[in-house]
N, CA, C and O atoms as a MOPAC input file, in Angstrom:
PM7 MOZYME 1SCF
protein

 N     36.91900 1    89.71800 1   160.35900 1
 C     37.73000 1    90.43900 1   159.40100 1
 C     38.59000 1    89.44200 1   158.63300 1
 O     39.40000 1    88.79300 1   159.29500 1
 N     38.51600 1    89.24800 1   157.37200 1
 C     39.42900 1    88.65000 1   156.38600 1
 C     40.46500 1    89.07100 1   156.88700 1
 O     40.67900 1    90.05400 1   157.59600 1
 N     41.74200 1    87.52900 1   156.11200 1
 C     43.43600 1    88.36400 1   156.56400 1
 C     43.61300 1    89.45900 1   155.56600 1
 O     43.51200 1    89.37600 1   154.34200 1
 N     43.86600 1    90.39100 1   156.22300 1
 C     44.68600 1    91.22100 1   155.77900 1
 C     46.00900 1    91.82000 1   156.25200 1
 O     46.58800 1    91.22100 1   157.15900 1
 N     46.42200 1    92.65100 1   155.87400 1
 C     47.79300 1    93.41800 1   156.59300 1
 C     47.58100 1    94.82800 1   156.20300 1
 O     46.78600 1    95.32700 1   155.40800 1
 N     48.50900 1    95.35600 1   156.97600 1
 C     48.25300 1    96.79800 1   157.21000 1
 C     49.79500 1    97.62700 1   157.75100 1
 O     50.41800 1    97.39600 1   158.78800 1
 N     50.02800 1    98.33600 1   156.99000 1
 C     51.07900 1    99.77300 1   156.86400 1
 C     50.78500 1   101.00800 1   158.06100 1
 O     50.26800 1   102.06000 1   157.68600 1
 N     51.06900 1   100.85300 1   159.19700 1
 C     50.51400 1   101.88700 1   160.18900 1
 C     52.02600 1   103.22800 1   160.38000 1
 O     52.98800 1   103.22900 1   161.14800 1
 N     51.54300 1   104.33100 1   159.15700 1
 C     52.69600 1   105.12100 1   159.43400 1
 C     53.19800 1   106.14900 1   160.98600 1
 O     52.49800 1   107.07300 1   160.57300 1
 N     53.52400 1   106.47000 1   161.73600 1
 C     53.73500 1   107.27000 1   162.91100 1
 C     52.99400 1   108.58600 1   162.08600 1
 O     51.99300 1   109.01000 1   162.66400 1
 N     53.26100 1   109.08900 1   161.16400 1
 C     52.14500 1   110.11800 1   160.84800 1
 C     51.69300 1   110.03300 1   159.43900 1
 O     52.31600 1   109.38000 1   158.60200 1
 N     50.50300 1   110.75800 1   159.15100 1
 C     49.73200 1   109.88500 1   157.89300 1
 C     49.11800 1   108.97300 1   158.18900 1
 O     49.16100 1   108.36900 1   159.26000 1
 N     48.23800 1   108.68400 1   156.94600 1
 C     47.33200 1   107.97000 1   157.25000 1
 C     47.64100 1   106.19800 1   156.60900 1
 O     48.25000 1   105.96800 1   155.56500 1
 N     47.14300 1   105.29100 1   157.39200 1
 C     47.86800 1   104.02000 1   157.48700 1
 C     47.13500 1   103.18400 1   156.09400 1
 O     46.12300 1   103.63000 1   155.55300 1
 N     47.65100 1   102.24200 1   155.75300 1
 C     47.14700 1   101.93700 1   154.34200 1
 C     47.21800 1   100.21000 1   154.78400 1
 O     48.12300 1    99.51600 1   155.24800 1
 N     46.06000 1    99.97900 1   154.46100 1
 C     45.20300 1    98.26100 1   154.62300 1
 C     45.21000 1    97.96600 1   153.15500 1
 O     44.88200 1    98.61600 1   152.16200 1
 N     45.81100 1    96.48100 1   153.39900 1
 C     45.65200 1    95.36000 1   152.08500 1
 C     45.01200 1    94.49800 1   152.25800 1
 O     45.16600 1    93.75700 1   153.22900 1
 N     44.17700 1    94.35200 1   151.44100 1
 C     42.60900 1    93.82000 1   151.75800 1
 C     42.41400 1    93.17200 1   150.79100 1
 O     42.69600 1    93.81300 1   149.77900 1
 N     41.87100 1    91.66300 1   150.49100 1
 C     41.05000 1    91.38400 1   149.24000 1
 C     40.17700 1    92.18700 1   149.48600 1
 O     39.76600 1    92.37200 1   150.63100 1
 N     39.59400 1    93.00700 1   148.12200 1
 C     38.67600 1    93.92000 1   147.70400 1
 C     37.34300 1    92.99500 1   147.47800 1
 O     36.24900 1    93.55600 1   147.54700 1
 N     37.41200 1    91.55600 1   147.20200 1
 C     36.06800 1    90.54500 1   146.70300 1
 C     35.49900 1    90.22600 1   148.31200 1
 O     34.41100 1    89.67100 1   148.46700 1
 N     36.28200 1    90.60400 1   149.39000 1
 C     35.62000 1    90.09500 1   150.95600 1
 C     35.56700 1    91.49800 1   151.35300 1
 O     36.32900 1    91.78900 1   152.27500 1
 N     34.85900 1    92.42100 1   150.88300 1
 C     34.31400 1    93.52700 1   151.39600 1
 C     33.29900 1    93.99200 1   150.69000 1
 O     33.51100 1    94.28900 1   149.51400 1
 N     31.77600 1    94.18100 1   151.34100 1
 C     30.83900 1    94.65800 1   151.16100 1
 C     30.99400 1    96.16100 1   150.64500 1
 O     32.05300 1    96.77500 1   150.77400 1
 N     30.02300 1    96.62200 1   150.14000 1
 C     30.14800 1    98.39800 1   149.85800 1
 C     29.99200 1    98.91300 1   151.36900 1
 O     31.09500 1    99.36600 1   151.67600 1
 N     29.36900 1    99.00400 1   152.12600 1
 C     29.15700 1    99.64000 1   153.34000 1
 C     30.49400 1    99.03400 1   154.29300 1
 O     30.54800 1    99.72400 1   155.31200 1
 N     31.49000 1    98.06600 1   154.29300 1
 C     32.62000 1    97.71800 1   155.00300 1
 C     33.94300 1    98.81200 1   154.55300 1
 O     34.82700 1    99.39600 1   155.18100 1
 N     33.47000 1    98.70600 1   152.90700 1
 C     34.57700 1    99.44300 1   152.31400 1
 C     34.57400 1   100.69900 1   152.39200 1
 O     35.69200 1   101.20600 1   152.48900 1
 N     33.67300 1   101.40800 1   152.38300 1
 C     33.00800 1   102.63000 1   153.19200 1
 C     33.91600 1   103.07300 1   154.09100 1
 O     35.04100 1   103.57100 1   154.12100 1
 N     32.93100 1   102.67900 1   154.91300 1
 C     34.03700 1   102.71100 1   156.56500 1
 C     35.31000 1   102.65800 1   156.58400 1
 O     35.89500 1   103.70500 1   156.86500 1
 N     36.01200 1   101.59000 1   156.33000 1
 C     37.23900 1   101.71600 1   156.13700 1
 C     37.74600 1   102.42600 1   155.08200 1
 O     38.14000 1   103.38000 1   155.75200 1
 N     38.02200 1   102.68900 1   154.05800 1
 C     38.26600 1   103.99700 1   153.48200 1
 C     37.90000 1   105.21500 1   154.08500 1
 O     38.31700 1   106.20100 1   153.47800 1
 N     37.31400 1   105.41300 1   154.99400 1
 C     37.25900 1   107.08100 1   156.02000 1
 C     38.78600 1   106.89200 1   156.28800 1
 O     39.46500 1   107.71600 1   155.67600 1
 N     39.54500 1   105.94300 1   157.11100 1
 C     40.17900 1   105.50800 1   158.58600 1
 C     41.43600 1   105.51300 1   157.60600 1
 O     42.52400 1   105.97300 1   157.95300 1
 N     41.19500 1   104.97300 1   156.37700 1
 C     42.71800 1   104.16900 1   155.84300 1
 C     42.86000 1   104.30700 1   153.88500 1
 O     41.93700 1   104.73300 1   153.19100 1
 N     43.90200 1   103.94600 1   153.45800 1
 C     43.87800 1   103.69400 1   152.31900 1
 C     43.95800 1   102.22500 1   152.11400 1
 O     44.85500 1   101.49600 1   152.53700 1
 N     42.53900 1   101.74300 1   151.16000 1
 C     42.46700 1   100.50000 1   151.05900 1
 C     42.90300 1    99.89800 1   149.73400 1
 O     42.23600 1   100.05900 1   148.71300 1
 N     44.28800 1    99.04400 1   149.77500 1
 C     44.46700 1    98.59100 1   148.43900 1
 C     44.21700 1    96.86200 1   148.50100 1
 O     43.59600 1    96.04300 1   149.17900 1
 N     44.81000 1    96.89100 1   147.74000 1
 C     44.80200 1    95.26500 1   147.33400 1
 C     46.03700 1    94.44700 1   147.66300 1
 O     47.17800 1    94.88400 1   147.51500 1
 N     45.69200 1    93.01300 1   148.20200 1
 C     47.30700 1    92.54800 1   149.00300 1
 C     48.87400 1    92.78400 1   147.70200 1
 O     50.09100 1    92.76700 1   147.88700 1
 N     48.10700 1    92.96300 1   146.58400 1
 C     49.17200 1    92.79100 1   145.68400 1
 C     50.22900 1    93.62400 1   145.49300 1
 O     51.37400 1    93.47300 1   145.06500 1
 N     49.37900 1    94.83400 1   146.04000 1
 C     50.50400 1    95.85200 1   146.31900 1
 C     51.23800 1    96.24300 1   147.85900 1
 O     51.58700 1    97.36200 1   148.23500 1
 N     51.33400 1    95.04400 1   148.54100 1
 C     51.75000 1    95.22200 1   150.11500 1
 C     53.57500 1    94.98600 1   149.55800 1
 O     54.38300 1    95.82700 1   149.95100 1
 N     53.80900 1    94.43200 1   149.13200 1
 C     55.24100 1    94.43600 1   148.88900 1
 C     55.63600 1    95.28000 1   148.05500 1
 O     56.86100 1    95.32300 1   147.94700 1
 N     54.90100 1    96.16700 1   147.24300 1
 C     55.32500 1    97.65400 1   146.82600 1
 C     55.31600 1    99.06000 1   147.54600 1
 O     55.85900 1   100.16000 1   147.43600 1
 N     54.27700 1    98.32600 1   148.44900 1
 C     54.01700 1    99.17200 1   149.67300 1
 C     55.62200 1    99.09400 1   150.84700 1
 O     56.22600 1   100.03100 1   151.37000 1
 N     55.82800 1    97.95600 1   150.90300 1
 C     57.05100 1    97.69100 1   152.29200 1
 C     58.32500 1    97.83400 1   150.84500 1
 O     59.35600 1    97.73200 1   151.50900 1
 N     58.70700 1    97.96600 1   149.66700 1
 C     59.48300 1    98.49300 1   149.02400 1
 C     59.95900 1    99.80500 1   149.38400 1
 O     61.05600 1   100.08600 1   149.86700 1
 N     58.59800 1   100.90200 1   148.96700 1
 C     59.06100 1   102.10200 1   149.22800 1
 C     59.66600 1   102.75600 1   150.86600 1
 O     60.48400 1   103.63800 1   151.13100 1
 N     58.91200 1   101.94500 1   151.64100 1
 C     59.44800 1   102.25300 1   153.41000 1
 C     60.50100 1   101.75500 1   152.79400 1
 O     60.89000 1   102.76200 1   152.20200 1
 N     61.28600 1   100.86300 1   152.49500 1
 C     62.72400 1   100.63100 1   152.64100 1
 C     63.34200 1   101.96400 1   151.82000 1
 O     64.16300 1   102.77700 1   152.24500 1
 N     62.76700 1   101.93100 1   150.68200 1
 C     63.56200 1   103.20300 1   149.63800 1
 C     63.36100 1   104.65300 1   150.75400 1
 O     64.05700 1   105.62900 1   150.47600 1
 N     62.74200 1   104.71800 1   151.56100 1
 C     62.47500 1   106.05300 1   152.21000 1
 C     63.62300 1   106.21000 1   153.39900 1
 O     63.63200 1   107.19800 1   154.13300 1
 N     64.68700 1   105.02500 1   153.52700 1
 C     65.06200 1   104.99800 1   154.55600 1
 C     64.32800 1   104.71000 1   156.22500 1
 O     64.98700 1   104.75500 1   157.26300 1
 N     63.43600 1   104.53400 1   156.17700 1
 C     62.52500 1   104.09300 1   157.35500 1
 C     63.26200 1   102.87000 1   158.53700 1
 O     64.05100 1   101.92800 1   158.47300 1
 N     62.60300 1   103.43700 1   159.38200 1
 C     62.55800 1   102.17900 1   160.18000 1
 C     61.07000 1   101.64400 1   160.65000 1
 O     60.15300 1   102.39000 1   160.99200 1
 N     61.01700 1   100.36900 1   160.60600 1
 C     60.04400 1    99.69700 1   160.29800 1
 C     60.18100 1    98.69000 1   161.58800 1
 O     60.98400 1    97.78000 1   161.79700 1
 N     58.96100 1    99.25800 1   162.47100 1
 C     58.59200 1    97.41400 1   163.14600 1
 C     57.70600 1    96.58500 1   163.03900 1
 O     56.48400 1    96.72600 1   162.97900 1
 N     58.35800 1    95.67400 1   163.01600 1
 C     57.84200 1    94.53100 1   162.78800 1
 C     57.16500 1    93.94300 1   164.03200 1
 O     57.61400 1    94.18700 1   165.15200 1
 N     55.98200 1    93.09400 1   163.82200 1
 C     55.28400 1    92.02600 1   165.09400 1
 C     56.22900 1    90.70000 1   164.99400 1
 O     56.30000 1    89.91500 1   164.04800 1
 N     56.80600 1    90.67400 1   166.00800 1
 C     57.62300 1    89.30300 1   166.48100 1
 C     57.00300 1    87.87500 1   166.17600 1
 O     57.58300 1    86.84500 1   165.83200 1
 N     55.57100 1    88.12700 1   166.41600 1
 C     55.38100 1    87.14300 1   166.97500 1
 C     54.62800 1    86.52400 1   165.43600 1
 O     54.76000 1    85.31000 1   165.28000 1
 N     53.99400 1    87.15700 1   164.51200 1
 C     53.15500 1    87.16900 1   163.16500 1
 C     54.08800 1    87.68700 1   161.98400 1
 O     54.00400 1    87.31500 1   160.81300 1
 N     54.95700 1    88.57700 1   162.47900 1
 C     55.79300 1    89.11600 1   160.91500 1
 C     56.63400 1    88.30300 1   160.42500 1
 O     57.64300 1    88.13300 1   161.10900 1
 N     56.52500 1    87.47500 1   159.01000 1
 C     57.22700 1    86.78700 1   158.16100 1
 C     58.75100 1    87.24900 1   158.02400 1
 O     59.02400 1    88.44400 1   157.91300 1
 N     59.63700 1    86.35300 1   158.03400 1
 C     61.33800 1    87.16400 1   158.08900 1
 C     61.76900 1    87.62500 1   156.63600 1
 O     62.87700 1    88.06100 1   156.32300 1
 N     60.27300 1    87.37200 1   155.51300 1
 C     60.82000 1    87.59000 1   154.18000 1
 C     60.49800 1    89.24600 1   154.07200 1
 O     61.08700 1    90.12600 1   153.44400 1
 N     59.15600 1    89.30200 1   155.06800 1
 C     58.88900 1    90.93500 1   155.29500 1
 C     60.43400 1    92.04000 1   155.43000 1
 O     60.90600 1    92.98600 1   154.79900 1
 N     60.66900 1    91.50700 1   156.22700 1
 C     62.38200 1    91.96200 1   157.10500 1
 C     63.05400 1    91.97700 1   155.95700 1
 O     63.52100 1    93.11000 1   155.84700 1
 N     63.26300 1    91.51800 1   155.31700 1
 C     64.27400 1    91.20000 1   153.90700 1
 C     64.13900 1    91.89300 1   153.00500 1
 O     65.14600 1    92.27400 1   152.40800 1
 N     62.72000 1    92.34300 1   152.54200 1
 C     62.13600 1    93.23700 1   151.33200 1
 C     62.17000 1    94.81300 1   151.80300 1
 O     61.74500 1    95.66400 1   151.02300 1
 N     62.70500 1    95.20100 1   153.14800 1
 C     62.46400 1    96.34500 1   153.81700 1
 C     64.10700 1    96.32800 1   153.60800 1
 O     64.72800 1    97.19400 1   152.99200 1
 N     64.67300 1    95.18200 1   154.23600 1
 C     66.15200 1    95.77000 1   153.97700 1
 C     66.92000 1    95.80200 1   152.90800 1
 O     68.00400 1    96.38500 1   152.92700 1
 N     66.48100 1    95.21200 1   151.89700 1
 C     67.47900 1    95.20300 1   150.88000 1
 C     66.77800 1    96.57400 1   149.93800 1
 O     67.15300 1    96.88800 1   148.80800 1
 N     65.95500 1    97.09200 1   150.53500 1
 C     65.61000 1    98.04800 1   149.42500 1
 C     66.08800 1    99.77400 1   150.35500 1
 O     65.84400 1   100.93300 1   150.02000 1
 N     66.88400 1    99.17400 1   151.66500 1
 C     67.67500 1   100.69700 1   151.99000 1
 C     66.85800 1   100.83400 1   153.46200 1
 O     67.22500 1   101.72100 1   154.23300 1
 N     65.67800 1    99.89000 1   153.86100 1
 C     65.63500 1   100.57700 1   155.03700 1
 C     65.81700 1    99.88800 1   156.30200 1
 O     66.26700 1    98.78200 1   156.00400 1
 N     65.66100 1   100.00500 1   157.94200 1
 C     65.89500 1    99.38700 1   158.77600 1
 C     64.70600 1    98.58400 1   159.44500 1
 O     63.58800 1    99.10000 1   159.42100 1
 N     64.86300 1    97.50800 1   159.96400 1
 C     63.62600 1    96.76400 1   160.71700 1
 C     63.79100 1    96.53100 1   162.45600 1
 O     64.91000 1    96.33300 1   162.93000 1
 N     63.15200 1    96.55600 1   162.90900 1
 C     63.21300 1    96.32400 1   164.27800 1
 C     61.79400 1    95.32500 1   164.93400 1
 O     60.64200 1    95.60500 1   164.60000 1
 N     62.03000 1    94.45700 1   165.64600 1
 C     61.26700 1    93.58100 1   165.94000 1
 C     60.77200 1    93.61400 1   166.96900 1
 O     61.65200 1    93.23900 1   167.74300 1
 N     59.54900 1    93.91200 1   167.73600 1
 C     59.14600 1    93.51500 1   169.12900 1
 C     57.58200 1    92.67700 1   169.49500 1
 O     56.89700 1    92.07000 1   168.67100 1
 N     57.40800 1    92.78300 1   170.35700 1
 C     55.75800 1    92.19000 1   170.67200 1
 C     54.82200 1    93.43400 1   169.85800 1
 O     55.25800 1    94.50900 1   169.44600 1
 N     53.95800 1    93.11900 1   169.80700 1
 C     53.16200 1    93.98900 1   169.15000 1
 C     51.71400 1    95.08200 1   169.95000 1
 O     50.54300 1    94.72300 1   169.83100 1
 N     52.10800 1    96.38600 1   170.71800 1
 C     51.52000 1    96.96300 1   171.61800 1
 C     50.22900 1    96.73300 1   171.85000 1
 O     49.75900 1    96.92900 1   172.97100 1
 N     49.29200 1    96.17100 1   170.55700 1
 C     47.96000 1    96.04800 1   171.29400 1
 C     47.48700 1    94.71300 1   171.66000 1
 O     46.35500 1    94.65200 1   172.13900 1
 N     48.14900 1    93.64600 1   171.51900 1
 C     48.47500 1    92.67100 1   172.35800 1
 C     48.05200 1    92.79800 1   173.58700 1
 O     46.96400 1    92.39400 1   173.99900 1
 N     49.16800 1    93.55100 1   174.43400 1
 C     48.83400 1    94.06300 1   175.58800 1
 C     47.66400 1    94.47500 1   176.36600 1
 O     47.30600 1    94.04500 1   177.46300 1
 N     47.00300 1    95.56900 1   175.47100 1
 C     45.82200 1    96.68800 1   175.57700 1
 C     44.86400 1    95.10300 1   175.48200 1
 O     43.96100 1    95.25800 1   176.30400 1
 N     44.76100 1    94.15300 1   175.04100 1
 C     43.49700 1    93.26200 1   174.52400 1
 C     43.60500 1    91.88100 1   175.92300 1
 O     42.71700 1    91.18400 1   176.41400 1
 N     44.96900 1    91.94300 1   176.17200 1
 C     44.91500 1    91.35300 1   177.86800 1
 C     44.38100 1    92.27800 1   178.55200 1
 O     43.57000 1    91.57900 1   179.16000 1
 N     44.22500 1    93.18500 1   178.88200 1
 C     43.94900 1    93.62000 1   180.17000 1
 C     42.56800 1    93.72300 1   180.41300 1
 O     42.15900 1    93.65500 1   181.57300 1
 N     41.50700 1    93.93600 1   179.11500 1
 C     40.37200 1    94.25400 1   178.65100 1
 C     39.32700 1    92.92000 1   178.80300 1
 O     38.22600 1    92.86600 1   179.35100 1
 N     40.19700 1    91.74200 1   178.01900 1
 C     39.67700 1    90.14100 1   178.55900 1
 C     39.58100 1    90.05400 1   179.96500 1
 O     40.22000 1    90.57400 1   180.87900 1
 N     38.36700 1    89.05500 1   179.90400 1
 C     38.46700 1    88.28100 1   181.50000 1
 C     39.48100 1    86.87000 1   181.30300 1
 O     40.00900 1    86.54200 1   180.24000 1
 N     39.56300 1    86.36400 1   182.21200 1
 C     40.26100 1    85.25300 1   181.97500 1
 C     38.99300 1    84.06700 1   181.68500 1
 O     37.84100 1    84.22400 1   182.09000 1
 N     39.37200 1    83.10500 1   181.06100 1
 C     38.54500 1    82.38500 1   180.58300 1
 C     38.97700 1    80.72800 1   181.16100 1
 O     40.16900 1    80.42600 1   181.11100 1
 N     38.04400 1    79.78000 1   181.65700 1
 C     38.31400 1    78.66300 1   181.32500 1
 C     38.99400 1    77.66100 1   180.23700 1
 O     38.64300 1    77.56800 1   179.06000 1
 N     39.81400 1    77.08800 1   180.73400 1
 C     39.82700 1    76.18600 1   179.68500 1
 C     39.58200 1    74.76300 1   179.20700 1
 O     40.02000 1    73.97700 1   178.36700 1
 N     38.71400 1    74.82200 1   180.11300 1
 C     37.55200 1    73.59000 1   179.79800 1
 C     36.64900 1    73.59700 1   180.76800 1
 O     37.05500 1    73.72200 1   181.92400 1
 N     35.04700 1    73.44900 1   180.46900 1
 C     34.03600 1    73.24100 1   180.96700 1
 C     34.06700 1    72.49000 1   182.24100 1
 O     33.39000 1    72.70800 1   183.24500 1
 N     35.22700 1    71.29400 1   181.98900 1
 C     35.23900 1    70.32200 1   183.12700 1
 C     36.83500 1    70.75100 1   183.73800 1
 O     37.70500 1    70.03900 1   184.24000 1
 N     36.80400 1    71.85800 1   183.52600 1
 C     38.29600 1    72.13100 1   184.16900 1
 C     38.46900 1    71.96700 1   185.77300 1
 O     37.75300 1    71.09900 1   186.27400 1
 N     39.30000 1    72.66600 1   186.61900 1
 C     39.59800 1    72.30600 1   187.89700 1
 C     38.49800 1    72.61700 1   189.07200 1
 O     38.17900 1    71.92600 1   190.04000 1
 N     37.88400 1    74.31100 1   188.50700 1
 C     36.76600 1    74.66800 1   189.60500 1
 C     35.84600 1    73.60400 1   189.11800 1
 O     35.21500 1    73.17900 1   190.08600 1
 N     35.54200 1    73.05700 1   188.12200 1
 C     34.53600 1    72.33800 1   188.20100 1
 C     34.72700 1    71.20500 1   188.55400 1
 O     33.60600 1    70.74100 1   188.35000 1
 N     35.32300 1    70.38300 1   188.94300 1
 C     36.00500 1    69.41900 1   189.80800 1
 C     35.71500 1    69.40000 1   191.09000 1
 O     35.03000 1    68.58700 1   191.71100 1
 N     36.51000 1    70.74300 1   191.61000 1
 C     36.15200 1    71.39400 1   193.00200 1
 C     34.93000 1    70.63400 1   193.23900 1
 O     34.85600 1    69.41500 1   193.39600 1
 N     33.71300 1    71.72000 1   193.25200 1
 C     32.69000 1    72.26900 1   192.73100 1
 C     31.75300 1    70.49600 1   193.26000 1
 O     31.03600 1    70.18800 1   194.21200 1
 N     32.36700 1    69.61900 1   191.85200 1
 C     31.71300 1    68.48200 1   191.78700 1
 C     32.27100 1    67.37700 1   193.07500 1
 O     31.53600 1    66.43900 1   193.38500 1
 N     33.58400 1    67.56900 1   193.76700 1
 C     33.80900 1    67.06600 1   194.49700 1
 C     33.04200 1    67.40900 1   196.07400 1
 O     32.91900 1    66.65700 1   197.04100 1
 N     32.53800 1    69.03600 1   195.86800 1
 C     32.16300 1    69.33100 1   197.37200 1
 C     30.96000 1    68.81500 1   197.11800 1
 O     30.56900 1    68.29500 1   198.16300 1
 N     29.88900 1    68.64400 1   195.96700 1
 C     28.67200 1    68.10900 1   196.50800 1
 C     28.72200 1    66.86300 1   196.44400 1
 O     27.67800 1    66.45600 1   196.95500 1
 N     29.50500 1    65.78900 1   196.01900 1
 C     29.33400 1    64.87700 1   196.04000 1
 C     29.29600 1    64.03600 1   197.36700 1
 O     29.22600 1    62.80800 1   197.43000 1
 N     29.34800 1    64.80400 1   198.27600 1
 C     30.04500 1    64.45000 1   199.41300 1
 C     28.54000 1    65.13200 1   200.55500 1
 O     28.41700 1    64.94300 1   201.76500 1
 N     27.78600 1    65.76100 1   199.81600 1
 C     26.86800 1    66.12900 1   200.64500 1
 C     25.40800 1    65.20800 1   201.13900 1
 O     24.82500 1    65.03000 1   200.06900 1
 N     24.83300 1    64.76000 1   201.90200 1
 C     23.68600 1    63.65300 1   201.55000 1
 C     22.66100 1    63.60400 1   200.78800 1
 O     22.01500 1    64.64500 1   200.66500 1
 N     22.23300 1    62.41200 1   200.07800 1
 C     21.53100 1    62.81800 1   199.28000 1
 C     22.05500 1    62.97700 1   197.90900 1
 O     21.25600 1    62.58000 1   197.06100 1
 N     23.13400 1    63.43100 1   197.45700 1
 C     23.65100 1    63.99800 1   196.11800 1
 C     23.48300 1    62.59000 1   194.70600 1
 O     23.66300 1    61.37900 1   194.82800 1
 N     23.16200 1    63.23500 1   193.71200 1
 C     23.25600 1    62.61600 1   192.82100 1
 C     24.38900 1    62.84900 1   191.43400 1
 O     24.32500 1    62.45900 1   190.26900 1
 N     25.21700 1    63.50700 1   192.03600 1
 C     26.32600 1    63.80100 1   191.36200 1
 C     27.49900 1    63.41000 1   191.48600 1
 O     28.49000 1    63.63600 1   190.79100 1
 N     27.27400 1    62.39900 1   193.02200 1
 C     28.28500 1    61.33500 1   193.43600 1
 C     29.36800 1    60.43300 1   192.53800 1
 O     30.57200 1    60.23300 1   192.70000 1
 N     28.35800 1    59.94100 1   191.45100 1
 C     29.02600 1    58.95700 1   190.89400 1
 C     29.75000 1    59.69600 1   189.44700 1
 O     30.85900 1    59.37600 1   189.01900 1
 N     29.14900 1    60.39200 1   189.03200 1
 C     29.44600 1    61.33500 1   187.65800 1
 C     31.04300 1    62.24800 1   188.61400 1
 O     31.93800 1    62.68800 1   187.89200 1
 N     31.12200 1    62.34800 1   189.61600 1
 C     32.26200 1    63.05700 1   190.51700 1
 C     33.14000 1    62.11400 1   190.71700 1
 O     34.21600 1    62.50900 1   191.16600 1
 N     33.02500 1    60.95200 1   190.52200 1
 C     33.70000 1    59.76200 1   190.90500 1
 C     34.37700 1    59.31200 1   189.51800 1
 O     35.53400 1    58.89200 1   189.50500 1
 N     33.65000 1    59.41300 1   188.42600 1
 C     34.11300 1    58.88800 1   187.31800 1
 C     34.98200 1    60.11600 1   186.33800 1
 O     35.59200 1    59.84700 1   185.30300 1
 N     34.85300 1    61.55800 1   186.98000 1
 C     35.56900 1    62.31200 1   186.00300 1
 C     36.92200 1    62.38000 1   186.78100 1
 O     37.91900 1    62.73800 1   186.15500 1
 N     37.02500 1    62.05200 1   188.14300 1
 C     38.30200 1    62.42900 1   188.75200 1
 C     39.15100 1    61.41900 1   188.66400 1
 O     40.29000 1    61.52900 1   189.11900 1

């Protein structure tokens, strides 16, 4: 998915800013069922009016720009900042992953056979540790 950003209202339907030139007809499709798809140019006319509506608006801590925060408040509305809930939902769903091929189990791993008779993984066990 191209960057985009996205307006997710508590009710109504949520509105995606999208370059329109990185979407196929059958992408744009789809998403137009789910959302209203504009163009990034109007995302700060978009976070204008939440401020003019009086809204409160959260923000992702960890990705939301502090100029976002600024264009929400000076136009009347409130911001609030936290982690961002599906964060969460996308840990629990992952496995945990290595982080390197030659990481620690494989160390292990290369240390217990090296040690067995016969092994030819002796010296390659010798030179990564």
């Amino acid at each position: 998915m191209p960057i985009s950003y996205a307006i997710i209202p508590s009710e109504g339907r949520p509105s995606l800013y999208i370059d329109g030139r990185k979407l196929d007809n059958a992408m744009r499709h789809s998403l137009e069922e789910q959302a209203d798809v504009l163009e990034p140019s109007d995302f700060i006319r978009g976070l204008t009016a939440l401020g003019k509506s009086k809204a409160n608006v959260r923000l992702d801590q960890a990705t939301a720009a502090d100029a976002l925060s600024r264009i929400i408040k000076d136009a009347g509305g409130s911001v609030a900042r936290g982690p961002d809930p599906i964060t969460a939902l996308r840990r629990r769903k992952t496995k945990p992953r290595w982080r390197h091929p030659r990481g620690t189990s494989a160390r292990r791993a290369l240390r217990w056979r090296a040690f067995s008779p016969g092994s030819i993984v002796k010296r390659r066990a010798e030179i990564w540790t």
